[in-house]
C-alpha positions as CSV (number, residue, x, y, z in Angstrom):
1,X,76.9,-18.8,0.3
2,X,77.1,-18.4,-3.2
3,X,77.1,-14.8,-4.9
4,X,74.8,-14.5,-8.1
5,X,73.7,-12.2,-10.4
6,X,71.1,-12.5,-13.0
7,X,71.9,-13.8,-16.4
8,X,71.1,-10.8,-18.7
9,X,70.0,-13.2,-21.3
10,X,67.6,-14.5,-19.1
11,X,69.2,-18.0,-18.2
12,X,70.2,-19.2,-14.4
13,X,72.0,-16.5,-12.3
14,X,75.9,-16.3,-12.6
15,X,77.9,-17.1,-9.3
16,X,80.6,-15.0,-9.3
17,X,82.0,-16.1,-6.1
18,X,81.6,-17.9,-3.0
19,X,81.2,-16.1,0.7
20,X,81.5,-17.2,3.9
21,X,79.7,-14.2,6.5
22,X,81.8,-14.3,10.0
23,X,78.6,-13.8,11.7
24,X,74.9,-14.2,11.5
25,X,73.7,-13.2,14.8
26,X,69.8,-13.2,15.8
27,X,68.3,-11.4,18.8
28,X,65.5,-12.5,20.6
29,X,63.6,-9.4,19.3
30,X,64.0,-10.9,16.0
31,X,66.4,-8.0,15.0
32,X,69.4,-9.7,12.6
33,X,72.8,-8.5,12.2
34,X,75.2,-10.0,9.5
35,X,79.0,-9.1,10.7
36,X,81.9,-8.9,9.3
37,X,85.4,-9.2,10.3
38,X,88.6,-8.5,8.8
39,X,92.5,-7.6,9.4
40,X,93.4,-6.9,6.2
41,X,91.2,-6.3,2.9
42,X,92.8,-7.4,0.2
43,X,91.3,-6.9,-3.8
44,X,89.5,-10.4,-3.4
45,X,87.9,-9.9,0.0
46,X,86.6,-6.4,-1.3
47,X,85.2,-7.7,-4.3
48,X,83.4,-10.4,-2.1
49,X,82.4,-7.8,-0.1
50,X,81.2,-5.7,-2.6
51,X,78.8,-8.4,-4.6
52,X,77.8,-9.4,-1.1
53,X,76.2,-6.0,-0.4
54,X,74.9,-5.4,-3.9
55,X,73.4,-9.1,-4.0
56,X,72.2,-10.2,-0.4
57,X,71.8,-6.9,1.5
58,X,69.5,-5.8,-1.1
59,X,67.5,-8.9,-1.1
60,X,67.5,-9.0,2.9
61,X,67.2,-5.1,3.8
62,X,65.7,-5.8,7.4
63,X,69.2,-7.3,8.0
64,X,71.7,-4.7,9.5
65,X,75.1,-4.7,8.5
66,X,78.6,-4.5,10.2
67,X,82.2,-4.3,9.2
68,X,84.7,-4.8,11.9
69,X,88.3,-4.1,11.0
């Protein structure tokens, strides 16, 4: 998925960088969990990680998040 933010001059969001979730798992209850797994974090991954919770967590708050190092 792509990461945007909004153009503060009011054009078409920015991406500022691509993600790829490990996990998007959906119970039958309808209860969603977005998980993420990782060895090592290095500056890039964090970043990702970063704009991915500021961007997509906020627009999706019913979705509960993991990290799994």
């Amino acid at each position: 998925m792509a990461l945007e933010i909004p153009d503060v001059a009011g054009g078409p969001p920015i991406t500022v960088a691509h993600y790829s979730l490990d996990f998007l798992v959906v119970y039958a209850t309808g209860e969603t969990h977005a998980i993420e797994t990782n060895g090592k974090w290095t500056r890039e991954a964090l970043l990702k990680r970063r704009v991915f919770e500021a961007t997509w967590l906020r627009a999706n708050p019913m979705v509960k998040y993991r990290v799994i190092t």
